[in-house]
C-alpha positions as CSV (number, residue, x, y, z in Angstrom):
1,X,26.8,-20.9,-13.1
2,X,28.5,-22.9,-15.9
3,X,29.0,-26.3,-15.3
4,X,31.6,-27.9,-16.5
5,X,30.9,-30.6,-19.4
6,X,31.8,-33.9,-16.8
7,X,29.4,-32.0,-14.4
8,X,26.8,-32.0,-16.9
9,X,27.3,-35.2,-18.2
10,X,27.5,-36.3,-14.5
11,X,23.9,-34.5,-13.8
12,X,22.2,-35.3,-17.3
13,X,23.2,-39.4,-16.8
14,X,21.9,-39.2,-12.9
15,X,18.9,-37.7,-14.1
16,X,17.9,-40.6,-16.7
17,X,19.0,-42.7,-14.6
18,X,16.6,-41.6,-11.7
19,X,13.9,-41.6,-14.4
20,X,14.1,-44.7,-15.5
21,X,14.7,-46.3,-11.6
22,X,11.5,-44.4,-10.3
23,X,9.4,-45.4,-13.3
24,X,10.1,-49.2,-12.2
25,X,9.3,-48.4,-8.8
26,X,6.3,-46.4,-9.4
27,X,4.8,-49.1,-12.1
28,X,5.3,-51.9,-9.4
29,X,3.6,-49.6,-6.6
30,X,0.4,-49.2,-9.1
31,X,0.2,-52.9,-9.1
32,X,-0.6,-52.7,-5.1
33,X,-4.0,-50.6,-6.7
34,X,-4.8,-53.4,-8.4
35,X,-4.1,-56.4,-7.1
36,X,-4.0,-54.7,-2.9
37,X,-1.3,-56.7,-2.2
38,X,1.0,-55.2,-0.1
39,X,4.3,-56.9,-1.2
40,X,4.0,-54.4,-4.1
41,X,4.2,-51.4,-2.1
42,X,6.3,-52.3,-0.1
43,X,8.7,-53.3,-3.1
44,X,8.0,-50.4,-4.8
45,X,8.7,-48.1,-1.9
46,X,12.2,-49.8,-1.1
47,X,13.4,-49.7,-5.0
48,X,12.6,-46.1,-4.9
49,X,14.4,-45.2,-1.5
50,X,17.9,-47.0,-3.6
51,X,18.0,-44.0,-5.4
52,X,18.0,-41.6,-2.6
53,X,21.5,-41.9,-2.9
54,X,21.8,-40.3,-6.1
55,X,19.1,-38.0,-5.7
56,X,21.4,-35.3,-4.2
57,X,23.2,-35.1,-7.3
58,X,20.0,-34.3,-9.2
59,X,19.2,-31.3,-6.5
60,X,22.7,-30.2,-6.5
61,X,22.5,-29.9,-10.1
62,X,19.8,-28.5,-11.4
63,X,19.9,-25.8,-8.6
64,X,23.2,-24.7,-9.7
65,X,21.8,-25.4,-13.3
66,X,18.8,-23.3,-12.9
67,X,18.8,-20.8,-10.3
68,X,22.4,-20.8,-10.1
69,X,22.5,-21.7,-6.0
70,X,24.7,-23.7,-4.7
71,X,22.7,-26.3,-1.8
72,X,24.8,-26.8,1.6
73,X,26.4,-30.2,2.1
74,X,23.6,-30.7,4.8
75,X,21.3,-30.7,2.2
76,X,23.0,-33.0,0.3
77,X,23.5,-35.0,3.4
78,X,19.5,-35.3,4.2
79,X,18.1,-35.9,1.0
80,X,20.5,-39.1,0.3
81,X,20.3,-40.3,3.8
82,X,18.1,-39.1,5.8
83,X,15.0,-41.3,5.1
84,X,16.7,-44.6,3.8
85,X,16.8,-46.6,6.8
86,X,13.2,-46.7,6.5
87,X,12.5,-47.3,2.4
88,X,15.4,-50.0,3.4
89,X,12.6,-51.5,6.1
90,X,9.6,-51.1,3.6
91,X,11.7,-53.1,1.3
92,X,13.0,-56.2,3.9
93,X,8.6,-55.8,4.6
94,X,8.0,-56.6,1.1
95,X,10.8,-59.4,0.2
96,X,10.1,-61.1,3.4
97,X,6.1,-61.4,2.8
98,X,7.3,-63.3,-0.2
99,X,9.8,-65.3,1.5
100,X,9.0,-65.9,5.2
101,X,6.0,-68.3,6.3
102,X,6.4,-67.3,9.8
103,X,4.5,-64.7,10.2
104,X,5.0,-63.8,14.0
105,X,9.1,-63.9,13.7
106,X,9.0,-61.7,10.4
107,X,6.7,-59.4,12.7
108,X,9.1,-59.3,15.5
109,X,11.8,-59.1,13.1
110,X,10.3,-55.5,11.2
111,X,10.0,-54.4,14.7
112,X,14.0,-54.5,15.7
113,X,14.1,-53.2,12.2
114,X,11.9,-50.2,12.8
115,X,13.8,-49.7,16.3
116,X,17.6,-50.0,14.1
117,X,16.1,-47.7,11.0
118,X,14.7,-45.0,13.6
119,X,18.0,-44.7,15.4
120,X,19.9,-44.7,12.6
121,X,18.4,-42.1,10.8
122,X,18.3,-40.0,14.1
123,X,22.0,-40.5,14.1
124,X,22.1,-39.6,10.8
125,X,20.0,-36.5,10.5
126,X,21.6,-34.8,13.7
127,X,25.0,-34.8,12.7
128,X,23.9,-34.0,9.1
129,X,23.2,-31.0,10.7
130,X,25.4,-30.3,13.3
131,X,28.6,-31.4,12.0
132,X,27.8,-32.6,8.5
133,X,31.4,-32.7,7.7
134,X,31.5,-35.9,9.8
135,X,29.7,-37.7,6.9
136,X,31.3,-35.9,4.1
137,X,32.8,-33.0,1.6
138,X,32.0,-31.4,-1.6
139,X,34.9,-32.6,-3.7
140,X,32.8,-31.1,-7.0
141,X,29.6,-28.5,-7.0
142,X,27.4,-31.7,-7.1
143,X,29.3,-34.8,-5.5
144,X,30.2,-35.6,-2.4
145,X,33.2,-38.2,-0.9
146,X,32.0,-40.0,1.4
147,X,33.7,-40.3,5.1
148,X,34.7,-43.5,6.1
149,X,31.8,-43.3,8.9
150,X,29.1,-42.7,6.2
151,X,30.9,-45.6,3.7
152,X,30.4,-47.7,6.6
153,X,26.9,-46.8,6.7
154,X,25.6,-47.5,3.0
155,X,27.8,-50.8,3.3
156,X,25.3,-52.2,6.1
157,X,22.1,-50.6,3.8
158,X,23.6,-52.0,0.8
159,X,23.8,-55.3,2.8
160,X,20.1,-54.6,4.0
161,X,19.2,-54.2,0.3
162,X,21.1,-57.1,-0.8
163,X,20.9,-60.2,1.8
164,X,17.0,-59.9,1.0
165,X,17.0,-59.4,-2.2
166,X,19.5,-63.0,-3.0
167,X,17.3,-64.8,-0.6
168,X,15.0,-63.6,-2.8
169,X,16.2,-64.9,-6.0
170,X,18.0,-68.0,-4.1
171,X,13.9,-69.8,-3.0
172,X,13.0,-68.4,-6.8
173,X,15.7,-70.7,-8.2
174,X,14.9,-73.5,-6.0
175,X,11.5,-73.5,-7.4
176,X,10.0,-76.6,-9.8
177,X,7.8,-73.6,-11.2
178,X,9.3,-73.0,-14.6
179,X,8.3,-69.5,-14.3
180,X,9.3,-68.7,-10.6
181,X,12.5,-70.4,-11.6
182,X,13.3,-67.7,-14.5
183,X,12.1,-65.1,-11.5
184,X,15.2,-66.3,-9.6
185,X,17.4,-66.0,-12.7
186,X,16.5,-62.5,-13.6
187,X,16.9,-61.2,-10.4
188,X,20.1,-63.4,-9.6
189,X,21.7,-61.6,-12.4
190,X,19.9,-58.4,-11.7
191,X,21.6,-58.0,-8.3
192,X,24.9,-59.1,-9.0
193,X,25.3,-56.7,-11.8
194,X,24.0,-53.9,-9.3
195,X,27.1,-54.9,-6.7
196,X,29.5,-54.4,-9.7
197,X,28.0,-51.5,-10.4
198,X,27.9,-50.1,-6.8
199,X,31.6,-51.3,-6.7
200,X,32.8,-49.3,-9.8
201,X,30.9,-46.0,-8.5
202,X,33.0,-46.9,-5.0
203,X,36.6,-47.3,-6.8
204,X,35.9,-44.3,-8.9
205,X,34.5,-40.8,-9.2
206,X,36.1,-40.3,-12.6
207,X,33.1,-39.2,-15.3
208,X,33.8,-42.6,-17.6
209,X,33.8,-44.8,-14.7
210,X,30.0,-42.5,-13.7
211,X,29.0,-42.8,-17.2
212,X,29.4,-47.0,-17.1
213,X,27.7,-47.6,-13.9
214,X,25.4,-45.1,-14.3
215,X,24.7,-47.3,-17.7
216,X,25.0,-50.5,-15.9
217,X,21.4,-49.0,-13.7
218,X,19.5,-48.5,-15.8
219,X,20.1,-51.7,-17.3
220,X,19.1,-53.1,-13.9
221,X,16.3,-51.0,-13.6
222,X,15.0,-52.4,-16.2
223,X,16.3,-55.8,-15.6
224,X,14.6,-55.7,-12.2
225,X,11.0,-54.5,-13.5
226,X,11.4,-58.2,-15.7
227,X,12.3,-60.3,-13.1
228,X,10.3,-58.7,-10.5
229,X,7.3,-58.6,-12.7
230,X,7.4,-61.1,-15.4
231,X,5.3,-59.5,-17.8
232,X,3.8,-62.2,-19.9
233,X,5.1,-61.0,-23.3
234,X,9.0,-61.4,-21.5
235,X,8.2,-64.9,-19.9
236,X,6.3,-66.1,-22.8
237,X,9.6,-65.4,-25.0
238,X,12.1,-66.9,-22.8
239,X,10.3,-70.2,-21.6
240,X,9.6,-70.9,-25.4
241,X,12.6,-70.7,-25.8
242,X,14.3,-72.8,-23.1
């Protein structure tokens, strides 16, 4: 099939994008190898499931783009939701073994978690299904609108994702650790920019309003990997010069 040219700039951007978003995830996962730390795999696992939204896009397209099939909306529909109550869990597992010194009430809390992510996904993957319409329609060969029900559900992941991830960046901040400090910073900006950027993808489907968030993430990506990280070279060249 031939795809128009805001589909292909549509599928070309999600792809870099995806790239660059799994790279981060996969280069903090390695660092589990090394150091055996869960709190990297854990990480690493949860910034990779944020991109299961998108990943549909990447399917849709290059199976049009390639074999020139179609998928079904229920395809579309598992890949972006199915699992992402749980990499949502593996991520609140890794920010919180950072964050919380209780260790029995951040065990009890992963369990109501684990109870939450497998009945949402259940919920999720049966109607997806079923009566996949309920969550969405093909409004282009590679995007989906999402119902109100399934905008209601990525608003509680995306507050899942988020609440974490400022807590995060808020004890970071609060820290007399010059480098843990510009930790906090990084991220602080890191996750705002990825709200605006969520925000713009939610007012818009339009390919310039795409082709700016999708922009804006991989900024973030990378913004995250920094923060997250702090490779020495980065914190080296910003504490010198504060």
């Amino acid at each position: 099939m031939l795809l128009e040219l805001d589909l292909m700039i549509i599928g070309t951007c999600t792809i870099i994008f995806l790239l660059f978003h799994w790279i981060v995830g996969l280069k903090i996962i390695s660092t589990y190898f090394h150091y055996k730390q869960p709190s990297f795999l854990h990480v690493g696992i949860g910034w990779i499931g944020a991109s299961m939204v998108w990943i549909g896009v990447v399917i849709d397209f290059l199976s049009l783009l390639l074999f020139d099939v179609p998928t079904p909306l229920t395809v579309h529909l598992l890949v972006i939701g199915g699992a992402l109550p749980f990499t949502q869990l593996a991520w609140v597992a890794g920010i919180t073994s950072l964050t919380m010194d209780d260790e029995s009430t951040r065990k009890k809390l992963l369990i109501i978690g684990a109870i939450i992510a497998l009945i949402f996904s259940t919920v999720y993957i049966y109607f997806s299904i079923t009566n996949p319409i309920i969550w969405g329609e093909k409004i282009t060969p590679i995007q989906v609108k999402l119902s109100f029900y399934n905008q209601l559900h990525y608003a509680v992941e995306i507050m899942v994702f988020m609440v974490p991830a400022l807590w995060f960046s808020k004890k970071s901040l609060s820290s007399a650790n010059p480098e843990i400090k510009l930790k906090g910073k990084v991220l602080t900006f890191t996750f705002v920019l990825s709200i605006v950027m969520t925000s713009l993808e939610l007012l818009s489907t339009g390919v310039l309003i795409y082709l700016i968030a999708r922009t804006m993430a991989v900024i973030v990506s990378i913004l995250f990997y920094l923060g997250f990280m702090l490779p020495s070279w980065f914190k080296d060249m910003i504490i010198k010069k504060e």
